[in-house]
N, C-alpha and C positions, 0 to 999 in steps of 0.2 A: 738313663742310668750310666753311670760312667766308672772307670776301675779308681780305685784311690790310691796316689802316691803316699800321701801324708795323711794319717787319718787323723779330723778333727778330737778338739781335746771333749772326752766324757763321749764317746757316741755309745748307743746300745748295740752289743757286740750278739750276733748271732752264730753260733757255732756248731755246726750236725753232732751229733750225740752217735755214740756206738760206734766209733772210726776204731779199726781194727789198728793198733801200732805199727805192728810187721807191716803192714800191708802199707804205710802211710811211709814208713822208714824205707821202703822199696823201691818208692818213686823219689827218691833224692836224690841227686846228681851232682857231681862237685864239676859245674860246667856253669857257664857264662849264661844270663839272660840274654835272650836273642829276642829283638819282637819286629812281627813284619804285620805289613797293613794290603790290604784292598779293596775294590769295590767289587757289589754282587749284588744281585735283587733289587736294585732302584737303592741300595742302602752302599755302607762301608763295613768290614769284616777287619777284624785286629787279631793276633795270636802272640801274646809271649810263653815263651816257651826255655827248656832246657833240656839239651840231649846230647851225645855221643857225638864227637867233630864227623863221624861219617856220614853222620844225616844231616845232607848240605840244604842250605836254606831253598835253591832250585828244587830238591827233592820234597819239600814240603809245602812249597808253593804249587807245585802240579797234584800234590793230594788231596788240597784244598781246594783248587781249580774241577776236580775233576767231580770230586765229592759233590759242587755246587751247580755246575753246570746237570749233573743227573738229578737234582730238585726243580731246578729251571725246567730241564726238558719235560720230565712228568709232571709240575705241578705247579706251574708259570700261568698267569692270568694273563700276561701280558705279550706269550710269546702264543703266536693265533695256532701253530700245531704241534702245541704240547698235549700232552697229552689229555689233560684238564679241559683245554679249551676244545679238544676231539670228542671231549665225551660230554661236553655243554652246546654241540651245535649237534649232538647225535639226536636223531629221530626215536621214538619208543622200543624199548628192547631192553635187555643184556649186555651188556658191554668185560670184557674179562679184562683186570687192569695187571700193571707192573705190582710188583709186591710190595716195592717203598709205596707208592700211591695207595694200595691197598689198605695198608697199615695207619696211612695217615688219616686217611678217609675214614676209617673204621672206627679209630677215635677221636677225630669230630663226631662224626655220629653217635658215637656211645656221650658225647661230653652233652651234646642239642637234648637230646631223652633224658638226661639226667636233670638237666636244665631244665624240661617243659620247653624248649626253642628261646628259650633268652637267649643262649649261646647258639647260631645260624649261621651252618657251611653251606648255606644256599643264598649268597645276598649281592652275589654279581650284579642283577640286575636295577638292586639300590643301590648297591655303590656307583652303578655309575651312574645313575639317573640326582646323584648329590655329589658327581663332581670328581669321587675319589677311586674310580676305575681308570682301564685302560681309555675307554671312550674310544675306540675303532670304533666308526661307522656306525654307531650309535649301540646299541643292542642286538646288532643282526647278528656277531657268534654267537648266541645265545638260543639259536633254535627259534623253532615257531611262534613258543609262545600262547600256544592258543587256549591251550588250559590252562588252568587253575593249581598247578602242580608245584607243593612245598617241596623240602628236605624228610618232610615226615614219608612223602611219596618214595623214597629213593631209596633200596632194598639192597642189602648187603649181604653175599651169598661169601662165608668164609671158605667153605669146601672145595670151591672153584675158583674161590679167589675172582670175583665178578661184583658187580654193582648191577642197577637197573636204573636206568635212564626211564623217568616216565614220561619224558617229553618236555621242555621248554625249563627245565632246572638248570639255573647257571651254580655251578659249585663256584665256589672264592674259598679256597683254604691260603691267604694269607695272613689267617691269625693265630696258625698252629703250623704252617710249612717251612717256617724259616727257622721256628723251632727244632725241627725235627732235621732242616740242614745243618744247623749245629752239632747236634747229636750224631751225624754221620761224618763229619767235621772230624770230631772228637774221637769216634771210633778209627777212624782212618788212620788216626795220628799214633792212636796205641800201636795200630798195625807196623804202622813204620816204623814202630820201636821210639817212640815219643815218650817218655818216661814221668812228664812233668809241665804241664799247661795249663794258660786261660786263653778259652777260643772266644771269637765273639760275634755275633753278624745284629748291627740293627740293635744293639742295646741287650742281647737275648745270649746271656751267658754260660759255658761249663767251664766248672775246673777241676782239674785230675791233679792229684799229687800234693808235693810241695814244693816250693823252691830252693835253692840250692842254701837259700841259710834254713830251710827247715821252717819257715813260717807257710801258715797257707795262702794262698790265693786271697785278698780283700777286695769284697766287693763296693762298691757303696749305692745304697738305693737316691734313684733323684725320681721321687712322685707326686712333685707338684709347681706348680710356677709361683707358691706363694712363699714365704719364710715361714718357718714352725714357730708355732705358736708357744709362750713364754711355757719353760717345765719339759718340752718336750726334748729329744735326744734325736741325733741323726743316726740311721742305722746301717753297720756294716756287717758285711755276711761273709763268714770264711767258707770260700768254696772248694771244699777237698772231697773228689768226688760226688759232685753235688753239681745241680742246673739252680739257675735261674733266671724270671723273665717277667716282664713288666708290661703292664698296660695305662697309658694315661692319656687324657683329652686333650693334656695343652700341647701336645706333639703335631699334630694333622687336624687342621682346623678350615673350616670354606663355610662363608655366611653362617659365619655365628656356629655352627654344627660341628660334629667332632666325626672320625672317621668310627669311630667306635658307637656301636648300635646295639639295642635292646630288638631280638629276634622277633619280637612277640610284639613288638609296636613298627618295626622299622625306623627307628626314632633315637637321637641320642638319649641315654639313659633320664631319666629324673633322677634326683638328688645331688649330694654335694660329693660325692665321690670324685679325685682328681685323679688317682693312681692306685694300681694294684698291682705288688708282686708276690710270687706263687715260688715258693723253694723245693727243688723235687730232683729226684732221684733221673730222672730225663727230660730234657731241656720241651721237648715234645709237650708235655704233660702241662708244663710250668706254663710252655705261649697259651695252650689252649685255655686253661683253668683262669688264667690272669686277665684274658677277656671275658670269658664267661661269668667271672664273679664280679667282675666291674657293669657287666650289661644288669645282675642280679643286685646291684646296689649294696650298700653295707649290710642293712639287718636281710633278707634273705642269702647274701653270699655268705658275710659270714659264716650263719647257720651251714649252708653249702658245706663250707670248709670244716667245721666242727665236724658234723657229722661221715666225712668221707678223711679226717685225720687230715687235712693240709697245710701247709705251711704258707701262711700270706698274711701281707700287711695290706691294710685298708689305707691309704690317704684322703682327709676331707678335708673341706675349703669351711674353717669357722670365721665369724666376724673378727678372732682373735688371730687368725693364721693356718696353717697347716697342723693338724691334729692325727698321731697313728692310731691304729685299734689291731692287735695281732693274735690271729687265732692260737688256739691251745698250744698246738703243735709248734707255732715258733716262737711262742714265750718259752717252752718247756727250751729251746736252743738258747736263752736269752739266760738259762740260769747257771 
C-alpha cells in the first residue's frame, strides 16, 4: 500500500462518516510538510507531518525511536529476550506481562475465538518450519515442545495482567504488533504536540488531522499484483483520524507459499483472495482483522466483517483481473 501523490482520475473515494468539524479545524496548522523516513522491524517507517517550528525534527525522531524500540523489546520474534521470545521458551506456568504486550495479546486472542483459530497468535513454530521466521537454531526458543499445546491452551488473566504459558506455545504476534506500534507512534506524536500526521511502519497506516491546505491525509490501497479488472475503480481512503492496514499474499512469498496462513489448516489460505484491508478506528484492530479475514477468505470473512460492522475491502485474482467486494460499512464511506 502506498500514500498517493496524485490520485488517479475516477478512483472510488472512501471517506469516515461522523468527523466532528471543530475537531478536524483544530488539527490545521499553517506550517510546512515535513516528512522523515526510517527503518524498524525488519520493515521501513515514513511520517509526514505538520507542527509548531519548536517540535524539531531530532525531537520526533526520538519519539518514534523510542515508541518502537518498546514493541521490539516486548514483542520482537526476532529479538531472543524480548519479552515474547521469554514467555515462548517459558516452561508451564503464569507468566505476568508488560501492559502493551498484554493488550496486544489479548486481542489476538479475542480476534483467534472470534475466528474459530483461522486468525493464529500461536504460529511461530510454522512459520518457521516454512521459511518465514527468525530460524535461530531451528525451534529451540520455542520451548520443549512436547505437548500438543495450541493458542486455544493459552489463558488470559486481565485482573493481574498475566497469561499462561502451557508449555511449548511459540506466540508470533507479527500480524497485529506492528499495528499496534503504529498506534503508539501516533499517540506519542499527539503527546509531543504533533497537531497533524500520516505515520506509517510496513504499509500499516494512521492519520490524525489534516494538512495545512485542509485536505485530509490520501491513502491509496495497493492489494494485488494483478491490474483491475475492466469497470473496476482504484480506491482511496481519507485518513482523518482513522487506521488502516492491509494483508496480501503477493508481498512474502518462499515455494509457491505465502507468509499469510489459515490457523486451522497451517496452510496458505484457499481461494482467490490477494488482499485485504481493514479501515478502523486503531491501527491495532485493522493489522489483526486484515489477516484474519484474508486467512477466512471472501464469503466467510466477509460475513465476519458484516456482522461485527468492519470496514474492508476484499481483493480477488478473476480470469478478467483484480475484482473489489466492500463490506457494508465501507461502501456506506463510499457514499
Amino acid at each position: 500500500m502506498t500514500v498517493t501523490q496524485s490520485r488517479p482520475s475516477d478512483p472510488r473515494l472512501l471517506i469516515p462518516k461522523g468527523m466532528k468539524p471543530a475537531d478536524v479545524h483544530a488539527s490545521r496548522i499553517d506550517a510546512p510538510v515535513r516528512r522523515l523516513s526510517g527503518a524498524t522491524m525488519g520493515t521501513g517507517w515514513s511520517l509526514s507531518f505538520a507542527a509548531p517550528e519548536s517540535i524539531s525534527n531530532p525531537d520526533v525522531m526520538a519519539t518514534l525511536d523510542g515508541a518502537c524500540a518498546l514493541v521490539i523489546r516486548q514483542m520482537s520474534g526476532w529479538e531472543m529476550e524480548s519479552d515474547l521470545c521469554r514467555f515462548n521458551r517459558a516452561e508451564e506456568g503464569w507468566r505476568e506481562l508488560q501492559p502493551e504486550f498484554f493488550t496486544v495479546l489479548s486481542r489476538a486472542m479475542g480476534i483467534a475465538t472470534l475466528t474459530d483459530g483461522a486468525y493464529d497468535p500461536a504460529l511461530a513454530r510454522r512459520m518457521d518450519m516454512l521459511g518465514f521466521g527468525p530460524a535461530l537454531e531451528a525451534l529451540a526458543h520455542i520451548g520443549s515442545g512436547q505437548k500438543r499445546a495450541s493458542w486455544r491452551d493459552v489463558r488470559i488473566d486481565p485482573e493481574a495482567r498475566r497469561a499462561f504459558q502451557p508449555g511449548g506455545v511459540g506466540l508470533d504476534l507479527s500480524s497485529i504488533a506492528k499495528g499496534y506500534a503504529v498506534d503508539l507512534c501516533a499517540a506519542r506524536l499527539r503527546e509531543l504536540g504533533v497537531p497533524s500526521f500520516l505515520m506509517e511502519i510496513g504499509g500499516e497506516f494512521v492519520g490524525w488531522g489534516v494538512k495545512p491546505d485542509a485536505q485530509p491525509w490520501w491513502v491509496a490501497l495497493e492489494l494485488s499484483d494483478l491490474p483491475l479488472a475492466a469497470g473496476e475503480a482504484e480506491t482511496d481512503i481519507a485518513l482523518v483520524n482513522l487506521a488502516v492496514a492491509t494483508s496480501g499474499d503477493f508481498v512474502r512469498r518462499r515455494d509457491g507459499g505465502s507468509h499469510l496462513l489459515d490457523g486451522r489448516t497451517g496452510k496458505t489460505p484457499a481461494g482467490d483472495v490477494c488482499g485485504v484491508a481493514v479501515i478502523h478506528e486503531h491501527c491495532m484492530d485493522a493489522d489483526g482483522w486484515a489477516t484474519a479475514l484474508f486467512a477466512l477468505g471472501l464469503g466467510d470473512g466477509l460475513a465476519m466483517a458484516e456482522r461485527l460492522g468492519l470496514a474492508a475491502v476484499f481483493a480477488v485474482r478473476t480470469a478478467d483481473g483484480t475484482r473489489t467486494h466492500l463490506s457494508k460499512a465501507a461502501l456506506a464511506m463510499a457514499e
